[in-house]
N, C-alpha and C positions, 0 to 999 in steps of 0.2 A: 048629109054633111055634118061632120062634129067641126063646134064652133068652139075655140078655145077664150076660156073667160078671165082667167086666171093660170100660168103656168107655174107649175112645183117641180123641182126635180126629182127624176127618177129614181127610185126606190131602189138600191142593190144592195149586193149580199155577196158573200165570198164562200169559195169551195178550194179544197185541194184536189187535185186530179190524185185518184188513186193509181194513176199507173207510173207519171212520170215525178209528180210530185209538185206541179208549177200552181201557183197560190191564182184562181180566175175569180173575178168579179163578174157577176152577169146581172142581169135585169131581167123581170117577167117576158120579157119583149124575146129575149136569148132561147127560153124555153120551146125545149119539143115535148109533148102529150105522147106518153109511152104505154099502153092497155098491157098488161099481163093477165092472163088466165087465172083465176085463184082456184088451185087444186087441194084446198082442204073438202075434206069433208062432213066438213057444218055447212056447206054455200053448195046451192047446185054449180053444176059444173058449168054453165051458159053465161054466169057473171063473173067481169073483168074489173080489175080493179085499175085506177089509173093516178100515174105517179108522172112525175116531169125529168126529164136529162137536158143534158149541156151534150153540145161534142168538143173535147178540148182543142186550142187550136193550135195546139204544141204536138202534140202527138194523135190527135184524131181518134181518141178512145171516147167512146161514151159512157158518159157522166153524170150517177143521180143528182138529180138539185131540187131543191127547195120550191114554193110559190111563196114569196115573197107579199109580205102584209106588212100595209102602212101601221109604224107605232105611233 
């Protein structure tokens, strides 16, 4: 069990949805882990590279986004 000792608030960041255009704020929390295949080749073919999406909740497109670090 995490035992909270001190609370900060949550760290966010804003995106535009590239489809419909609506300005989202999310939080690491919002984030999905999305693996893509990297097909150059300098890398064998067996390693993924992995980046984070949003799904907007305006139009349901999915959304690269950021991971989010405390300044």
């Amino acid at each position: 069990m995490i035992k909270i000792l001190e609370k900060k608030p949550v760290p966010k960041a804003t995106v535009t949805c590239r489809n419909c255009g609506s300005l989202l704020e999310y939080s690491n929390a919002d984030l999905h882990e999305d693996y893509k295949h990297n097909n150059s080749a300098s890398w064998p073919s067996n390693l993924a590279t992995q980046s984070y999406v949003i799904v907007c909740p305006v139009c349901g497109v999915i959304q690269s986004a950021s991971w989010i670090y405390k300044k």
